[in-house]
VEXLO-278206 format. One record per residue (C-alpha): residue number from 1; residue in one letter; y, x, z. Coordinates in steps of 0.2 Angstrom, whole numbers, plus 2048, in hexadecimal, padded with zeros to 3 digits. Each point is the difference from the previous one (the first is absolute). Example, Ala and Ser with C-alpha at 12.3 -4.5 7.8 and 13.67 -1.06 7.14 Angstrom:
VEXLO-278206
@nr:1; rest:A; north:7EA; east:83E; up:827 $
@nr:2; rest:S; north:811; east:806; up:7FD $
//
This chain:
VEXLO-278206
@nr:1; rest:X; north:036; east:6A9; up:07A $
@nr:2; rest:X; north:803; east:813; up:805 $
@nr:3; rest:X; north:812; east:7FE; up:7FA $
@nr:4; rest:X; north:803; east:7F2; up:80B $
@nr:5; rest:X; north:7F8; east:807; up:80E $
@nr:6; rest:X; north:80C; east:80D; up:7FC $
@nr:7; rest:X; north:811; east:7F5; up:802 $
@nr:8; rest:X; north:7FB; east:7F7; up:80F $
@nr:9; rest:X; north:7FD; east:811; up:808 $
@nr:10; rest:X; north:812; east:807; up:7F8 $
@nr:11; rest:X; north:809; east:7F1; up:807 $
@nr:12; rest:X; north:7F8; east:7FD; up:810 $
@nr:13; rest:X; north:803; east:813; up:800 $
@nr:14; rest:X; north:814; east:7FF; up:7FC $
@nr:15; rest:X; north:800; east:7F0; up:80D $
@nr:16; rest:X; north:7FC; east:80E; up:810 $
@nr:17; rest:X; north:80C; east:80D; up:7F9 $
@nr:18; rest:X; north:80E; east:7F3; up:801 $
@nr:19; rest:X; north:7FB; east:7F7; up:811 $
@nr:20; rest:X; north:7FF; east:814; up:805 $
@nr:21; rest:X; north:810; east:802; up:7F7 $
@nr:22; rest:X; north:809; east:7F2; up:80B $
@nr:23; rest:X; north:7F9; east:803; up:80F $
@nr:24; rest:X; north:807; east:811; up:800 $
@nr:25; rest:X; north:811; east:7F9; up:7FB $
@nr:26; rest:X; north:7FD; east:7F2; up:80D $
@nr:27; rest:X; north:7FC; east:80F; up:80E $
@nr:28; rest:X; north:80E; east:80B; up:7FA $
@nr:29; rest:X; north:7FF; east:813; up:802 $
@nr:30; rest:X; north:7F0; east:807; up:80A $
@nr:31; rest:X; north:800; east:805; up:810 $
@nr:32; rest:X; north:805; east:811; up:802 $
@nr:33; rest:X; north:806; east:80D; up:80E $
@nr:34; rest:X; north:80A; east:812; up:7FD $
@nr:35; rest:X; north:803; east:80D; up:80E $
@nr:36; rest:X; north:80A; east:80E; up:801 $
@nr:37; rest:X; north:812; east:806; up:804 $
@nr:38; rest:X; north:80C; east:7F4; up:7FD $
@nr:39; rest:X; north:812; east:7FE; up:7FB $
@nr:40; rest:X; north:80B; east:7F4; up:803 $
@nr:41; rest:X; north:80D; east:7FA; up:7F3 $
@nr:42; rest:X; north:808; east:7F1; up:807 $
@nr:43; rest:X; north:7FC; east:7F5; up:810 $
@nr:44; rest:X; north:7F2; east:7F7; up:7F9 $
@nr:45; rest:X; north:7F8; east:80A; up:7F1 $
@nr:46; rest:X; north:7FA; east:812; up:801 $
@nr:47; rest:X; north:7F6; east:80C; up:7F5 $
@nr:48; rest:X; north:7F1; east:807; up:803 $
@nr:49; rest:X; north:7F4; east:80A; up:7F6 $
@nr:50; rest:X; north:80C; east:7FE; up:7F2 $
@nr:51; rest:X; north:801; east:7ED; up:7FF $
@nr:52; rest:X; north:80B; east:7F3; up:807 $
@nr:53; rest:X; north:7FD; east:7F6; up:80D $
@nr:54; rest:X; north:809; east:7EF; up:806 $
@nr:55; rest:X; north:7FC; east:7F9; up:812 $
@nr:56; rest:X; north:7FA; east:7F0; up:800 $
@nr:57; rest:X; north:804; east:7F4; up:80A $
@nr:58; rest:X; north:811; east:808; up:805 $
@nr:59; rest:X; north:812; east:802; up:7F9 $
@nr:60; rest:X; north:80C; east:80E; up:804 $
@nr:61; rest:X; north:811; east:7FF; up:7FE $
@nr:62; rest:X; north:804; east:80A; up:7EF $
@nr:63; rest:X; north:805; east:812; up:7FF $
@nr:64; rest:X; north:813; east:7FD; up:7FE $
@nr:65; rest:X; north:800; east:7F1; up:80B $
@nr:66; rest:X; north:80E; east:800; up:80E $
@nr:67; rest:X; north:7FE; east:7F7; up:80F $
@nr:68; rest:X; north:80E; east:7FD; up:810 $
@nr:69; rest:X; north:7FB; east:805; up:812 $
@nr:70; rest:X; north:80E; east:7FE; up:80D $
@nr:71; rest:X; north:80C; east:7FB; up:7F1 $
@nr:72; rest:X; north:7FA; east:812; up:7FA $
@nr:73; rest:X; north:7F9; east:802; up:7EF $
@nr:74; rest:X; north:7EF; east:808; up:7FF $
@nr:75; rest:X; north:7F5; east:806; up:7F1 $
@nr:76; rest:X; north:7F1; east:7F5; up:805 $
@nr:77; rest:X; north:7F7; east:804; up:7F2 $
@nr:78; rest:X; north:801; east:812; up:801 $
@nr:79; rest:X; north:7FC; east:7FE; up:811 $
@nr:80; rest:X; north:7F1; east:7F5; up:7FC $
@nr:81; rest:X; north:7FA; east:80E; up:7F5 $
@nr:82; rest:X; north:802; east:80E; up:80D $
@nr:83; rest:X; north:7F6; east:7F6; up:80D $
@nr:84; rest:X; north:7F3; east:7FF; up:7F1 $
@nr:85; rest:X; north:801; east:811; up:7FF $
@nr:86; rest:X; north:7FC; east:804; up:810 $
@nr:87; rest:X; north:7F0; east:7F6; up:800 $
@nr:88; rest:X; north:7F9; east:808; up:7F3 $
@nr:89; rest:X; north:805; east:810; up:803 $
@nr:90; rest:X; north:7F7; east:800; up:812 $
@nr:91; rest:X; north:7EE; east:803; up:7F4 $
@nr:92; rest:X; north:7F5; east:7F8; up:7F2 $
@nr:93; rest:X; north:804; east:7EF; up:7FB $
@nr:94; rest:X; north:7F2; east:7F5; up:7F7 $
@nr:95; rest:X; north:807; east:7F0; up:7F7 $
@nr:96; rest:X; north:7F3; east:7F2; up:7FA $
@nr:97; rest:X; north:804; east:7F2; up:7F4 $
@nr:98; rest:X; north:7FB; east:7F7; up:7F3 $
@nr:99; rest:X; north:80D; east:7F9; up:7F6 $
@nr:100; rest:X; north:810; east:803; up:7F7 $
@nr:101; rest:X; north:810; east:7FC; up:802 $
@nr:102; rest:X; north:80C; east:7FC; up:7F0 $
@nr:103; rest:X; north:804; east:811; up:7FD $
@nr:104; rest:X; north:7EE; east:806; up:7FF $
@nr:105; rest:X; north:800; east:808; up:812 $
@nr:106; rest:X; north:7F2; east:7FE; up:80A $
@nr:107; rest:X; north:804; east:7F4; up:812 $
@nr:108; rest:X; north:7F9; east:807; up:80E $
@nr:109; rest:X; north:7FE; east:802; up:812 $
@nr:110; rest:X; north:7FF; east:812; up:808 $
@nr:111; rest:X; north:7FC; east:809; up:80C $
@nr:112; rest:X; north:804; east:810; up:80A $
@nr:113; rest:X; north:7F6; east:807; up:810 $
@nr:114; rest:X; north:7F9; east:7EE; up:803 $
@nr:115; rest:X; north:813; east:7F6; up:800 $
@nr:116; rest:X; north:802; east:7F4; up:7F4 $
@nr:117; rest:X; north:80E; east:806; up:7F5 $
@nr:118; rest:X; north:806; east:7EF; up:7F8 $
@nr:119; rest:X; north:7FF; east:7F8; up:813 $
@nr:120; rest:X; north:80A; east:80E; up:806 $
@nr:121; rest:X; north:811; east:7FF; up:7F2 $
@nr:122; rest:X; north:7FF; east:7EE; up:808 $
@nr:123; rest:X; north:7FE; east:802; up:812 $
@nr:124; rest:X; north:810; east:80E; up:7FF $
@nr:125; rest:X; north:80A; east:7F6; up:7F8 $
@nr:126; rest:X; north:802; east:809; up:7EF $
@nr:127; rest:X; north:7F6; east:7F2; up:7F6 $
@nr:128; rest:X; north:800; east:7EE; up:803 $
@nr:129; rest:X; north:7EE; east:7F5; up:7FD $
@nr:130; rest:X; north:7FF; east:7FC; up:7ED $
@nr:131; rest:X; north:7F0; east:7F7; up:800 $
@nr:132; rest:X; north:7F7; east:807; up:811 $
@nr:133; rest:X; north:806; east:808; up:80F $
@nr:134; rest:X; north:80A; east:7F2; up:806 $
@nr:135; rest:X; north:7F8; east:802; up:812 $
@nr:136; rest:X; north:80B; east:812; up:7FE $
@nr:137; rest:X; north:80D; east:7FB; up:7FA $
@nr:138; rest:X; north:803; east:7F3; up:80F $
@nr:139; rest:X; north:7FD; east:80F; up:80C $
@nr:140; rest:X; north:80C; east:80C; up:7F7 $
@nr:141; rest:X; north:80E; east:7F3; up:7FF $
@nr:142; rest:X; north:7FD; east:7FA; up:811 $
@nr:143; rest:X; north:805; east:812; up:804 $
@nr:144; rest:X; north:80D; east:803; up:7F3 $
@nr:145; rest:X; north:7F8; east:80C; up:7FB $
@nr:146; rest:X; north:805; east:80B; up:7EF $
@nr:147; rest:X; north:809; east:7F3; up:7F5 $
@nr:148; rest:X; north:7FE; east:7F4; up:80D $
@nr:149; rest:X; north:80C; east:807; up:80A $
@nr:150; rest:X; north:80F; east:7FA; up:7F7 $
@nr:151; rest:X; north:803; east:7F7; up:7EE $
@nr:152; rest:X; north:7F7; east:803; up:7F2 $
@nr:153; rest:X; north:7FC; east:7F7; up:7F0 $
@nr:154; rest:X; north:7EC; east:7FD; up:7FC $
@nr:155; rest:X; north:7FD; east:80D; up:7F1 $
@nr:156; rest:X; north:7F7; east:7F6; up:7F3 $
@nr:157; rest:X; north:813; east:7F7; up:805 $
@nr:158; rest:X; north:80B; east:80F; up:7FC $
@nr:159; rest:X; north:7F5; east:803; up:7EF $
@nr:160; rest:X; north:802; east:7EF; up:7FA $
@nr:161; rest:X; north:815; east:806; up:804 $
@nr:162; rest:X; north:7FD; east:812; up:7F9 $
@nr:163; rest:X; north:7F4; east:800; up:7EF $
@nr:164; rest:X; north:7FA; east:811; up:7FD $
@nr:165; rest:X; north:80B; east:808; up:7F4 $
@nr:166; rest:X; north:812; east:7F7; up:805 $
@nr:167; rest:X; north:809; east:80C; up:80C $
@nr:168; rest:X; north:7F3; east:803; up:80B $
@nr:169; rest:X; north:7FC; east:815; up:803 $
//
């Protein structure tokens, strides 16, 4: 009787550890915020409190991205990280997110002085919408703003064209 006792309780017991166990798989990553000096290391991912960041939501052209403006090449993506740079250098940044993406880094939105960091790569025109921000990304093009104001390819475009590790610096 006791030992029967005992195996309901160990399997009801194993049955909430795995519902528990999904839900947490279901949910993703918890919620969770970091603050502190941030830097940036491309358009749309930055590093802060030693940890790599990816803006959610947004997508920046890529580091060694060209664009044309006025029949001119551009380096759009380094430009994109600049204007990056210069958000977060203007005081502490906190990001909040709570899922990964596939390389394990954390997607986020972020936020300096009360500006919405992700909201603002868009509305300048050094990252187009890429799952939110499309409202931005209307304005920004409507005022050729960054790499709306000549021709561009959309990054995750170029990547598809340049796989990491083929030529690209």
């Amino acid at each position: 009787m006791q030992a029967q006792r005992r195996g309901r309780l160990l399997g009801s017991l194993a049955i909430i550890l795995a519902a528990l166990g999904l839900l947490y798989a279901l949910k993703g990553v918890p919620q969770r915020d970091s603050t502190g000096a941030a830097e940036a290391i491309d358009g749309d991912s930055l590093r802060l409190n030693g940890e790599e960041f990816r803006l959610k939501g947004i997508d920046a052209p890529e580091l060694f991205q060209i664009c044309k403006v006025s029949g001119r090449e551009t380096p759009c993506g380094r430009e994109a990280r600049a204007a990056l740079r210069k958000l977060v250098a203007s005081g502490l940044t906190t990001c909040v997110g709570g899922e990964r993406d596939r390389y394990g880094r954390l997607l986020v939105h972020c936020r300096v002085r009360g500006i919405d960091i992700n909201a603002a790569m868009v509305r300048d025109g050094q990252a187009v919408a890429f799952g939110d921000y499309e409202r931005e990304e209307t304005e920004a093009k409507a005022a050729y703003r960054g790499v709306w104001a000549g021709e561009f390819e959309r990054p995750r475009d170029w990547r598809a064209r340049h796989p990491r590790g083929r030529g690209v610096e």
